[in-house]
Every structure is written in structure tokens, then in C-alpha cells.
SEKOL-518290 format. One line per 4 residues: number of its first residue (from 1); their letters; for each residue x negated, y, z negated of C-alpha. Coordinates in pm, 1 decimal, always signed. Layout:
NUM	a	X Y Z | ...
END
This chain:
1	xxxx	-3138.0 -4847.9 -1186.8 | -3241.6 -4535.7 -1074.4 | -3585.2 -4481.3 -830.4 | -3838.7 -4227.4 -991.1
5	xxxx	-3738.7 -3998.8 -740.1 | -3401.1 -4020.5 -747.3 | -3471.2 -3928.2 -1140.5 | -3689.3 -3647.6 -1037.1
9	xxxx	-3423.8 -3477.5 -867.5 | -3162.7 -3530.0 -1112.5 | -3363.2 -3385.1 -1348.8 | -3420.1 -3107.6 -1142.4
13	xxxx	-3075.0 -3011.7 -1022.3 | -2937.3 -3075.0 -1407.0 | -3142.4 -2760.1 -1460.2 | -2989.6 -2536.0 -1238.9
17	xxxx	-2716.6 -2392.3 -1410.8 | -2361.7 -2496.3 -1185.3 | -2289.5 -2125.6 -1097.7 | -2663.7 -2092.4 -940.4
21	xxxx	-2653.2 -2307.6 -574.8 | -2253.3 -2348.1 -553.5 | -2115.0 -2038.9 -786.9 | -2244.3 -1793.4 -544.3
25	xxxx	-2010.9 -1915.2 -266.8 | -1785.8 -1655.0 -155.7 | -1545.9 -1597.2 +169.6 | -1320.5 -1470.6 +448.7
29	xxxx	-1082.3 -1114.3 +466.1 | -811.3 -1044.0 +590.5 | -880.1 -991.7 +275.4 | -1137.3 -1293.6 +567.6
33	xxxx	-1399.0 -1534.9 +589.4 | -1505.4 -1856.3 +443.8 | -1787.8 -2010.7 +282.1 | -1838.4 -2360.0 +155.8
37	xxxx	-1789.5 -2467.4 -181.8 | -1616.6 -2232.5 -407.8 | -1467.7 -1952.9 -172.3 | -1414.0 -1591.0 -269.0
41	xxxx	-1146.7 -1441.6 -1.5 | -1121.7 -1084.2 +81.1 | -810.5 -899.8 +239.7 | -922.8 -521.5 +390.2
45	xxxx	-642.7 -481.9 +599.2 | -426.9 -197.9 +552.1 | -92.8 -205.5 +384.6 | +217.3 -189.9 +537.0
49	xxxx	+459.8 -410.5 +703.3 | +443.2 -193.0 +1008.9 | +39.9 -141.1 +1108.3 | +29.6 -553.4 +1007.1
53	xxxx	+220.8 -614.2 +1298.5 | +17.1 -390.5 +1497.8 | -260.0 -556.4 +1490.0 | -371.3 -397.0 +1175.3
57	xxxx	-453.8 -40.3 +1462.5 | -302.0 +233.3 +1210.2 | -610.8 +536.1 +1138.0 | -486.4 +701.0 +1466.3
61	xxxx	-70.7 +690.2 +1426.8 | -71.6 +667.7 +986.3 | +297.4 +789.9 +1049.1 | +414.8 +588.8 +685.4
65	xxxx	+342.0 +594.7 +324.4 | +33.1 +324.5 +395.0 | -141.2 +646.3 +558.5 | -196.6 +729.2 +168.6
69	xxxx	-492.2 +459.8 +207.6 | -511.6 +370.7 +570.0 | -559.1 +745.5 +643.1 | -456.2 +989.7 +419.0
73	xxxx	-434.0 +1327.5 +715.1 | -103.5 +1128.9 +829.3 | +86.4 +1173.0 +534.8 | +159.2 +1537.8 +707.4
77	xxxx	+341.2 +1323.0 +968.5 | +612.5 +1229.2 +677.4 | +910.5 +1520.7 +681.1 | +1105.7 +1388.2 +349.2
81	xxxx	+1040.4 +1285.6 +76.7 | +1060.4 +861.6 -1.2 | +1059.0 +556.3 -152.3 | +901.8 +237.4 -43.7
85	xxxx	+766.2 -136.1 -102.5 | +562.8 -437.3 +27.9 | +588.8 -761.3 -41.8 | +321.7 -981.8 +71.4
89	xxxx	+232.8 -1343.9 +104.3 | -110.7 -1513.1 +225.5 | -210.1 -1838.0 +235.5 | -588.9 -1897.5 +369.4
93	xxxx	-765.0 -2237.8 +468.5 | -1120.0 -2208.7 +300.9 | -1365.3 -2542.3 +374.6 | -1606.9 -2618.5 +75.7
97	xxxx	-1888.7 -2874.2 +107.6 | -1736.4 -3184.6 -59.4 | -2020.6 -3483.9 -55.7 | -2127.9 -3712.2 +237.0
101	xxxx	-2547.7 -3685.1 +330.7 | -2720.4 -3375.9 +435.2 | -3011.0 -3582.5 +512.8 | -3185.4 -3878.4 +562.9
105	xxxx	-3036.0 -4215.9 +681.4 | -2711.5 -4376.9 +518.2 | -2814.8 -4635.9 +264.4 | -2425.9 -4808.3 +311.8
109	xxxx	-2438.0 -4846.0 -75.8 | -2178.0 -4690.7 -311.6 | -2080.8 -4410.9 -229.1 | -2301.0 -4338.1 +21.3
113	xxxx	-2141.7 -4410.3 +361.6 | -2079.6 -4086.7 +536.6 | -2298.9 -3955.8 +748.6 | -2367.5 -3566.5 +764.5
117	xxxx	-2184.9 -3308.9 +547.0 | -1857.5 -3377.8 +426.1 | -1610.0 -3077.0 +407.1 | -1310.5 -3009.6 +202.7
121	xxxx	-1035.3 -2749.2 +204.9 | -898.1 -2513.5 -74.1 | -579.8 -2372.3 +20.9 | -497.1 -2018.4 -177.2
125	xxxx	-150.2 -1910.1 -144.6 | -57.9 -1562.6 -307.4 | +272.9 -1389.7 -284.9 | +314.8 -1071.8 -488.8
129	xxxx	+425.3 -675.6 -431.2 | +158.3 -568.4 -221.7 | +210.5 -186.4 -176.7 | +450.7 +19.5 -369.0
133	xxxx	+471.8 +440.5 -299.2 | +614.8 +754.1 -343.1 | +564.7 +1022.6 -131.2 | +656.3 +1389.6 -146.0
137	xxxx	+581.5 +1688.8 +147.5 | +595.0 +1999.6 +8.0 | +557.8 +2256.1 +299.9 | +216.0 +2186.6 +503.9
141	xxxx	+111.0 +1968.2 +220.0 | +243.2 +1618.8 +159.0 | +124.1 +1468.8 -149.1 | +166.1 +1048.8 -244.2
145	xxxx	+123.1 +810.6 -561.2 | +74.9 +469.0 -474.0 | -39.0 +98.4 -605.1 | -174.9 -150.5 -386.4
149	xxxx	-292.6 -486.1 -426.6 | -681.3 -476.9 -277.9 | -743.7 -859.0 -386.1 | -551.7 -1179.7 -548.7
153	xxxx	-722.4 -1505.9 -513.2 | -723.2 -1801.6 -669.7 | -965.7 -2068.3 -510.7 | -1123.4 -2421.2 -655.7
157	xxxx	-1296.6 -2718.2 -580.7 | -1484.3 -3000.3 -628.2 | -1806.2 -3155.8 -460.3 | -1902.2 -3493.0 -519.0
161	xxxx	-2252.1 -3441.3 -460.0 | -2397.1 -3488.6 -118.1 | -2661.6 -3754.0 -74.1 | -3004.1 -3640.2 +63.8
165	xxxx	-3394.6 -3730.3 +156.3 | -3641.2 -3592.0 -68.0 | -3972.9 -3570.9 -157.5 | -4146.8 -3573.3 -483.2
169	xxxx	-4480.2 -3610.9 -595.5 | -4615.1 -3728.8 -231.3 | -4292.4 -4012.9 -208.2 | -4044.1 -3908.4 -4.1
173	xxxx	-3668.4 -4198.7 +9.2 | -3320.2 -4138.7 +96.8 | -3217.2 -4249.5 -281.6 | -3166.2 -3874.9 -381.5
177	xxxx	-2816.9 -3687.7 -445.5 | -2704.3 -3362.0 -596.6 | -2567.0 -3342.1 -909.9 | -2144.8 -3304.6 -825.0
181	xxxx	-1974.2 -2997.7 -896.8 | -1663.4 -2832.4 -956.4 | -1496.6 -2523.4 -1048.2 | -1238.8 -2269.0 -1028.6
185	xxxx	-1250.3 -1867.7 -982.4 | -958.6 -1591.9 -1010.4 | -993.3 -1247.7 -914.8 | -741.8 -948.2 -933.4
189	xxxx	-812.1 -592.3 -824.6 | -576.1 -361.6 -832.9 | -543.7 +31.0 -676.9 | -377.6 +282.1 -849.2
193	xxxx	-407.0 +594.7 -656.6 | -288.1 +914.6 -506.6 | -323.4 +1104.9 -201.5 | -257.5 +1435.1 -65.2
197	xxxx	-245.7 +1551.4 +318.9 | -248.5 +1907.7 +434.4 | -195.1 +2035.6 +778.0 | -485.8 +2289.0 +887.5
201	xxxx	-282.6 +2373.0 +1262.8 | -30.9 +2236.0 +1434.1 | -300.2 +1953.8 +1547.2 | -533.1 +1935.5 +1299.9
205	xxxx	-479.8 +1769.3 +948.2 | -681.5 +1615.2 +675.4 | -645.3 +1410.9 +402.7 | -818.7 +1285.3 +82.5
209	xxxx	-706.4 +1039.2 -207.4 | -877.4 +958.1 -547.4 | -790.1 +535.0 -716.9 | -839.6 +418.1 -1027.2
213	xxxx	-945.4 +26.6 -974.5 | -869.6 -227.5 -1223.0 | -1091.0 -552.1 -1218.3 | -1043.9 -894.0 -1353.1
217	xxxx	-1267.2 -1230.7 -1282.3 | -1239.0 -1553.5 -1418.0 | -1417.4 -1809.0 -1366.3 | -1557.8 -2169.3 -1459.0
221	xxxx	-1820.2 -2467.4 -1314.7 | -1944.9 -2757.3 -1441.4 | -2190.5 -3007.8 -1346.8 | -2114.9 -3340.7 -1397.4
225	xxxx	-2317.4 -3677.1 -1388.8 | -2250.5 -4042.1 -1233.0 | -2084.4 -4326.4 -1396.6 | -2377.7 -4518.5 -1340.9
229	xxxx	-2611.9 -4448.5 -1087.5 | -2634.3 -4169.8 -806.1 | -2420.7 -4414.9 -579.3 | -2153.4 -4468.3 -855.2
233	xxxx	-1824.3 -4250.4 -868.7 | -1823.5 -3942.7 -1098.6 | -1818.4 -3940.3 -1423.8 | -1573.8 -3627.1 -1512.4
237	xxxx	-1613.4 -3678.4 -1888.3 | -2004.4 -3634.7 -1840.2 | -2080.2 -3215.0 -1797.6 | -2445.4 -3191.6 -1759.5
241	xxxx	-2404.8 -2801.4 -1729.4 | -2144.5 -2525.7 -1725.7 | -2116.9 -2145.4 -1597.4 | -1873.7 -1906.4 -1672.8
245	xxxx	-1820.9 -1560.7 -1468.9 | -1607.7 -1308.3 -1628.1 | -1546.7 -924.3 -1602.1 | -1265.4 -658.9 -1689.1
249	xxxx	-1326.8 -378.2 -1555.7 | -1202.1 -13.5 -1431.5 | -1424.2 +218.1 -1188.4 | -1291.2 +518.9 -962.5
253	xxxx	-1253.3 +497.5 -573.8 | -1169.3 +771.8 -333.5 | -1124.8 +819.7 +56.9 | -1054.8 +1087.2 +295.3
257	xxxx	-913.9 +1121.1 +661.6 | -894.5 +1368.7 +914.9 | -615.2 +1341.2 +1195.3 | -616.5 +1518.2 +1531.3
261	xxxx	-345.7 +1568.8 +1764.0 | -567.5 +1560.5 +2089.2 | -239.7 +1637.9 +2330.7 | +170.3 +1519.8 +2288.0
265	xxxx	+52.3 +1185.9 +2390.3 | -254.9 +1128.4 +2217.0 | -416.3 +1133.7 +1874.6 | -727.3 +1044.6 +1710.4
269	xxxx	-835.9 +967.5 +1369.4 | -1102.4 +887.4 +1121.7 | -1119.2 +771.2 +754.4 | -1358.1 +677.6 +499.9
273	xxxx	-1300.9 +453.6 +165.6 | -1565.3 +435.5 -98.5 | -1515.7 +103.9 -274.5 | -1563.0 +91.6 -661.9
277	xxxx	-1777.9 -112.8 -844.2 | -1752.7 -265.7 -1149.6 | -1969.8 -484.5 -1427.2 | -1964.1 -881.3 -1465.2
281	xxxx	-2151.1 -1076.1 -1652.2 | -2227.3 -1479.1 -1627.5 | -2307.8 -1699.0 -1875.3 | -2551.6 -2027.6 -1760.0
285	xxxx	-2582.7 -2350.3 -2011.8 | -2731.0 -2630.1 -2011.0 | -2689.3 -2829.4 -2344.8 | -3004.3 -3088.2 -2293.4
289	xxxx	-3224.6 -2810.1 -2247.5 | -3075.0 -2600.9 -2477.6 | -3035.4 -2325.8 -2250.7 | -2791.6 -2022.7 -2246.4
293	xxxx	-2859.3 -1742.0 -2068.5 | -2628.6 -1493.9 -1971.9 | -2677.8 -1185.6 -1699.1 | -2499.8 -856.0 -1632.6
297	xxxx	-2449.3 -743.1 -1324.5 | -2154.7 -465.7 -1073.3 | -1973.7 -623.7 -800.7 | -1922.9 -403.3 -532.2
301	xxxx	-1606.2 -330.8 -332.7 | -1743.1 -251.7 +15.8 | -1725.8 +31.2 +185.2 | -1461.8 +58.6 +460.2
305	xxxx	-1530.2 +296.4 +751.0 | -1317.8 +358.9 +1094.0 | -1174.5 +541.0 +1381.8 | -880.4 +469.8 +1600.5
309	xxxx	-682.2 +649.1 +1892.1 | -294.0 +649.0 +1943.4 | -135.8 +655.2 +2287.9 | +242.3 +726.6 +2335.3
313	xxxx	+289.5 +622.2 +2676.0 | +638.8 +734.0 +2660.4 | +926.1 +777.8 +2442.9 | +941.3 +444.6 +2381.7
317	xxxx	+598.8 +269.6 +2353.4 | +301.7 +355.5 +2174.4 | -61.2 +175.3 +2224.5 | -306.8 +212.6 +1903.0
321	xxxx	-666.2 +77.2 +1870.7 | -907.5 +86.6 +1571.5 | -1225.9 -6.7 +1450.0 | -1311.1 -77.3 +1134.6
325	xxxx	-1671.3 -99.5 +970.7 | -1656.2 -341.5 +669.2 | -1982.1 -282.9 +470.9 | -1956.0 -668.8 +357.6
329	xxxx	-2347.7 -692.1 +241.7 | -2286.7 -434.5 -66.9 | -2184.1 -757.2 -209.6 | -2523.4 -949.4 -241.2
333	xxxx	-2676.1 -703.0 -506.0 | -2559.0 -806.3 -801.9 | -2344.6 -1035.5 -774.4 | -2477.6 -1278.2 -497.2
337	xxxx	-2851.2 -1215.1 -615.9 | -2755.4 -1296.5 -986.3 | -2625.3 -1661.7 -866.9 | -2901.5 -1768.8 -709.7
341	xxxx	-3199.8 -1664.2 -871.1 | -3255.7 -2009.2 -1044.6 | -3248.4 -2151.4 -684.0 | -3584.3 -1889.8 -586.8
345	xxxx	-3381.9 -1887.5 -214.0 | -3171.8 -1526.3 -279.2 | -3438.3 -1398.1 -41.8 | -3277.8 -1692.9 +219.5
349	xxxx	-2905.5 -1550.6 +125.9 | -2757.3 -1297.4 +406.5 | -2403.0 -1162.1 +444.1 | -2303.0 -953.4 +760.3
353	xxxx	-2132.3 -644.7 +761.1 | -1812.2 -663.1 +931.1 | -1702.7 -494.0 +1271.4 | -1343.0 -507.5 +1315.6
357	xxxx	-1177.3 -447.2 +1659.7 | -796.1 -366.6 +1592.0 | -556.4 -330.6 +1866.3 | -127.3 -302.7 +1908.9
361	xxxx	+159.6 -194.9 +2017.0 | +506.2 -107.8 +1950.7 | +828.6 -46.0 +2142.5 | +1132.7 +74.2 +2069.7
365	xxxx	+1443.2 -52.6 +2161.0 | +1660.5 +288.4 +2151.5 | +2031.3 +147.8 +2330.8 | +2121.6 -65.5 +2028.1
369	xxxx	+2352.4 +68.8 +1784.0 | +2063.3 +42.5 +1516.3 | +1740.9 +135.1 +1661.6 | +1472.7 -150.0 +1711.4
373	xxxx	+1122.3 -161.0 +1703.1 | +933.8 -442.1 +1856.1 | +510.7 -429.6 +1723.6 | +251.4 -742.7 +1806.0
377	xxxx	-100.0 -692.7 +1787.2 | -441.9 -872.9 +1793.6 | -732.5 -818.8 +1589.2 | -1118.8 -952.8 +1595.0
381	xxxx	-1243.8 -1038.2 +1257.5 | -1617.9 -1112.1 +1313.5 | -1844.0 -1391.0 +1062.5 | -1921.2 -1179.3 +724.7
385	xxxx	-1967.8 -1526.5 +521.3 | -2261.9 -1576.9 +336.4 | -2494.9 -1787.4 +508.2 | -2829.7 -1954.0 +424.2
389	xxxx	-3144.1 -1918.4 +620.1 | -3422.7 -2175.8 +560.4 | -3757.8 -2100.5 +514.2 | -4053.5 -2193.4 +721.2
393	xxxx	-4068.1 -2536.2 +512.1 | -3712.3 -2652.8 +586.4 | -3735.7 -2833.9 +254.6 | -3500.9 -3030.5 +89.4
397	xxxx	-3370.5 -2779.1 -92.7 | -3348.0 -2532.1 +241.4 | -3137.3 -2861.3 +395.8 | -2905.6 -2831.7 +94.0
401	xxxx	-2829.2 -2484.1 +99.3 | -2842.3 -2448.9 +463.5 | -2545.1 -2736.2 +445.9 | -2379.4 -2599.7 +146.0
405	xxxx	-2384.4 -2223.6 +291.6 | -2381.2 -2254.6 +657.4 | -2184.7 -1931.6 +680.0 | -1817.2 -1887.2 +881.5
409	xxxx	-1722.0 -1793.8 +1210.3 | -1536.0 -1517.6 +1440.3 | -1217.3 -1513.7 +1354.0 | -923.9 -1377.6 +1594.4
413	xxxx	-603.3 -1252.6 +1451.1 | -247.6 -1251.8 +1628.6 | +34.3 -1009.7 +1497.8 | +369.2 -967.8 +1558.7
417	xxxx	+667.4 -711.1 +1394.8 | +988.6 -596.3 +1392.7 | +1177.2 -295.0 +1232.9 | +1517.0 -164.7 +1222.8
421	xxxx	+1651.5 +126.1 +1118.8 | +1961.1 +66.7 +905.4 | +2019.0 +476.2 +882.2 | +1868.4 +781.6 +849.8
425	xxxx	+1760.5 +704.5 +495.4 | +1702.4 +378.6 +503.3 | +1449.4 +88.2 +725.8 | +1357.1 -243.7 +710.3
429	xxxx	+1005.9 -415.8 +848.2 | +844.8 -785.8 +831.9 | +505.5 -856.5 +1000.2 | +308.2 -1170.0 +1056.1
433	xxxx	-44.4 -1238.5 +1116.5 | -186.1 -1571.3 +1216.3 | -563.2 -1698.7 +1295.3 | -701.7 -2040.3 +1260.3
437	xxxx	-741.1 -2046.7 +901.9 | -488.8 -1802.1 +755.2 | -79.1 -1677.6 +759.0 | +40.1 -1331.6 +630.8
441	xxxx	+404.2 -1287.4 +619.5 | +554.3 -895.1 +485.6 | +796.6 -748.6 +456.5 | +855.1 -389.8 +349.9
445	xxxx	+1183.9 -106.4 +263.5 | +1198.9 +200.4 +289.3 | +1437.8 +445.8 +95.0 | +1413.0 +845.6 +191.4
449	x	+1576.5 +1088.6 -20.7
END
């Protein structure tokens, strides 16, 4: 039998549509930070088996066909004309907030015996052609068609409903638990795009690029009750609530680049990307209350902004270093905002902007028969999860959400590449990148014609 208050705030949470306190969860890039509950992973590093094992440091050399997006000026660098591919594969360690109790002292009944949060871990693996381009130099202009794979996630996962102290009308217990949730989300965007670089002087080039994006978001939660009572197991069969995010979409990007040849031994470079945006719209119900409200809203690709410097030491090694400003918090209006307005926290919702430090290097191995080049790189990917702030209060909802969104960490990156050259016409690259919570592998051809 349940206590009045542990009614209350049943009743309470079975309002709140599932995609309002847990749908808004997002995470990490690489494409990467995490969030609890359902995560939504984001990969901004640059194409390209080659800068990957660099460290992801690429704005100041952009000698290949990824320069069409990593910095379009250093498609002058390319003398013929080719053909090339990526192939990619990520997996990425994303913790959700599965049950235990986010407050108050453990009753020991049911399913209430874990103390503090209790975390789970959705594992998305993605493998899939991750950069495929042409590119053609026509005198002091070098022109390139490309597609690239921006995002491909697939994340879910399921809370059992963490146990909590409350207080309602003046009685406050530790018999109180959130209503579980689950739920899946899948999102696609693709780039379709071209590029053109044109040398000004024999140090000077720019470059600009226009993409047409491609958007696609699927996505379903559910609340769900108790088999019982708030200390029983769940009850699957029992939805309480559902939401439903979905968008198809197509919006226009562009970015430009300018590449200077400081002296033989060093260059500098700059880009900008302007990151589409494109409508969603989510659907809240909630059958006892007869309730079904649906919202529109654009989900913005952030902004990318850098710099970076290239150093050829000598004939053989090459130092590059970049830094990248990912504009992370376009993505609160609409479509954090739209998730949590039941909740009345969105004002409590923040998401950093993200400051990338990129560094690598790469030497070449020239007395083999077949030319080798040797890359490894490490790169600082700073917290841009969303986090909750409480209020004043520190209510029991602001213990919730504070538990439920306590926001990621710094995340450092280790790289490490190898190419060969198999002939003048043709080369071969892999990559890898490792941190705490995520593995790239690539791998990438080139044909030139």
C-alpha cells in the first residue's frame, strides 16, 4: 500500500510527459561527451584517416581531400586530380542514470537497497563510409565534391526509477520514487558538399565550400509503472506515458578557410563552419490525462571555429597544433528548452561550448622501398554535457535532475597513424583514437589519376 506521499509524487511525475526530465539527455563528441540517461553523441572531428592520427591538428597542413571541410584554402596544396574514401568505426561508453536513491536514507525494502545514484552504460557502436571525395585542380584553383558522415548514433536505455525523499503538503518520508523510464533515439546527418580553393600568391590561399545537410531523428520513451508498489519490480506492460521525437529534414551549411604560407617551414590557418539547422517536432501523451501535445522546434548543428599552425622541422617531420571552438550551447534553444519545459527547470539546464586543444605529429620514414609515415597525436576534449544547476531551494526535484544531469567531464584523446605509399597513384592510411570512454578505428585509400 502506497503512503499519501508516495501517491503524490506518482501522480506528479505520471504527468510529465517521458521525453520532459530524461528525453532531453544528450552527450559527448568526438562526435564527445556524455550525459546520463538517454545520450545524444556528437563526433566534430575532421575526416580523414590521416589528421585522426594527428591528433585531429589539420587547419594548418589540410594537404588531403578532408581540407574540403577541415579547411577548404588547402585544397590548392593537391597537384592531381583524385579519388578517395573513409571508412570509420566508433564505439563510445555513455553512463545513464539507472535507479538506486538520490536521496534520503535506504528503507532496505524491495528494491530499494542501493545507496546514491545508480549508473548504467549504453554502448553505441557505428561503422559506416565516413568520407568519400573527388577532387579536381584546375590551374590556381582546385575545386572538390564530397560526402561526409557529420553524425550516426544509436543510443538507449532504461532507468528503473531512482528512489528519493520528498516533501508534500508539509510531510516530508523517504517512501518516494520516480516513475522508471526507457527509451531509444537514432540520429543521421549527412553532408553533401563541395568546395573550391584558389591560390591568391604563392603563400596566400583561400577557400570556401557550400553542404546540403540531410537530417533524420527517431525517437521513442515511455513511462512505465510498478508491479505493485514503488518498491516492486517494473511493470513493462504498464506505460503510464509516451514521447516520440521525430524530424526529416534538409538545411544548407557552408564554411570557408584561408591558408598562409608564413615561411618554407611554417604555415598558418583558419576556418569557419556554419552548422545547419533543421525542424523537429515531439509529440507528449499521457493517456489518463488525456493529454497530447506536440511542439515544433530546429536543432542546431553548432558552429565550429579554429586556427592551427604547421611546423616542418625538416624533411622528414612535421609538428601541427589546432584549436577548435565548438559552439556546443546552440543546442539548448529548441531542442533542449522544448524537453524540459514541463519540468519549469530549462532555466537550471546549461551546456558549455567546447574548446578543443589539438596537437600531432608525423614522420616519415623515407629509406624503405615504400615510403612510411608514422602520425600520433593527443587531443583535449573539454566537458560540453548538459548539466543541471539547482536552484536556491535544492528541492526534490533540483536533487533529481541534478543526479539525472550531472553533466560529463574533460576528456583526453590519444592518436596514433600510419600511411604508406603503395605508388605514385596510389596510398593507404588507418588511424586510431582512444580516451576513457571511446575507440575510433579508420582507415582511408587514396586513388590519383
Amino acid at each position: 500500500m502506497l503512503s499519501p506521499s508516495s501517491r503524490r509524487i506518482r501522480g506528479r511525475y505520471g504527468l510529465v510527459a517521458c521525453g520532459v526530465v530524461v528525453g532531453l539527455i544528450w552527450a559527448q563528441s568526438a562526435w564527445a561527451q556524455s550525459t546520463a540517461q538517454i545520450p545524444l553523441q556528437f563526433d566534430f572531428m575532421n575526416p580523414g584517416a590521416r589528421s585522426l592520427g594527428m591528433g585531429g591538428a589539420f587547419v594548418g597542413g589540410a594537404d588531403d581531400a578532408s581540407a574540403a571541410y577541415a579547411n577548404p584554402a588547402g585544397l590548392t596544396q593537391i597537384m592531381t586530380k583524385e579519388f578517395s574514401v573513409e571508412g570509420r568505426f566508433r564505439s563510445v561508453d555513455t553512463t545513464f542514470l539507472r535507479g538506486g536513491r538520490v536521496s534520503g536514507v535506504v528503507t532496505g525494502v524491495g528494491a530499494d537497497v542501493i545507496a546514491g545514484p545508480s549508473y548504467g552504460t549504453d554502448r553505441d557502436r557505428h561503422t559506416s563510409p565516413a568520407f568519400l571525395s573527388l577532387v579536381m585542380p584546375v590551374g590556381h584553383v582546385t575545386v572538390a565534391a564530397y560526402r561526409h558522415e557529420a553524425v550516426g548514433i544509436e543510443n538507449s536505455f532504461f532507468s528503473e526509477g531512482p528512489f528519493e525523499r520528498a516533501t508534500f503538503g508539509g510531510v516530508t518520508d523517504d517512501n518516494n520514487r520516480d516513475l522508471p523510464l526507457g527509451g531509444t533515439r537514432k540520429m543521421a546527418i549527412a553532408n553533401y558538399g563541395g568546395a573550391i580553393g584558389v591560390r591568391l600568391s604563392d603563400r596566400l590561399a583561400f577557400g570556401g565550400g557550400l553542404s546540403l545537410y540531410t537530417f533524420h531523428l527517431d525517437s521513442d520513451f515511455a513511462r512505465f509503472s510498478f508491479q505493485s508498489n514503488i518498491f516492486s519490480p517494473v511493470d513493462r506492460n504498464a506505460i503510464t506515458a509516451t514521447a516520440v521525437q521525430s524530424g526529416d529534414d534538409v538545411s544548407w551549411g557552408a564554411n570557408a578557410g584561408v591558408l598562409w604560407t608564413v615561411s618554407p617551414k611554417v604555415a598558418v590557418g583558419a576556418q569557419f563552419r556554419r552548422g545547419p539547422r533543421f525542424g523537429f517536432t515531439q509529440e507528449d501523451r499521457v493517456p489518463i490525462n488525456d493529454l497530447d501535445l506536440v511542439r515544433s522546434g530546429k536543432f542546431k548543428v553548432p558552429d565550429v571555429l579554429g586556427a592551427g599552425v604547421q611546423w616542418r622541422a625538416s624533411s622528414s617531420l612535421r609538428v601541427l597544433a589546432d584549436y577548435d571552438w565548438v559552439r556546443y550551447g546552440q543546442l539548448k534553444e529548441d531542442f533542449i528548452t522544448i524537453q524540459s519545459l514541463s519540468t519549469g527547470r530549462q532555466a537550471q539546464l546549461f551546456i558549455d561550448d567546447g574548446h578543443e586543444v589539438h596537437g600531432g605529429v608525423e614522420y616519415l620514414v623515407l629509406t624503405l622501398a615504400k615510403p612510411l609515415a608514422l602520425r600520433a597525436g593527443v587531443w583535449v576534449d573539454p566537458d560540453h554535457a548538459v548539466r543541471y544547476e539547482p536552484t536556491a531551494a535544492n528541492d526534490s526535484v533540483d536533487v533529481l535532475l541534478s543526479a539525472t544531469l550531472p553533466g560529463g567531464k574533460t576528456l583526453t584523446h590519444y592518436t596514433f597513424g600510419a600511411g604508406v605509399a603503395l605508388s605514385n597513384r596510389s596510398e593507404l592510411n588507418a588511424g586510431i583514437d582512444v580516451s576513457s570512454r571511446s575507440t575510433y578505428l579508420t582507415a582511408s585509400g587514396v586513388i590519383r589519376f
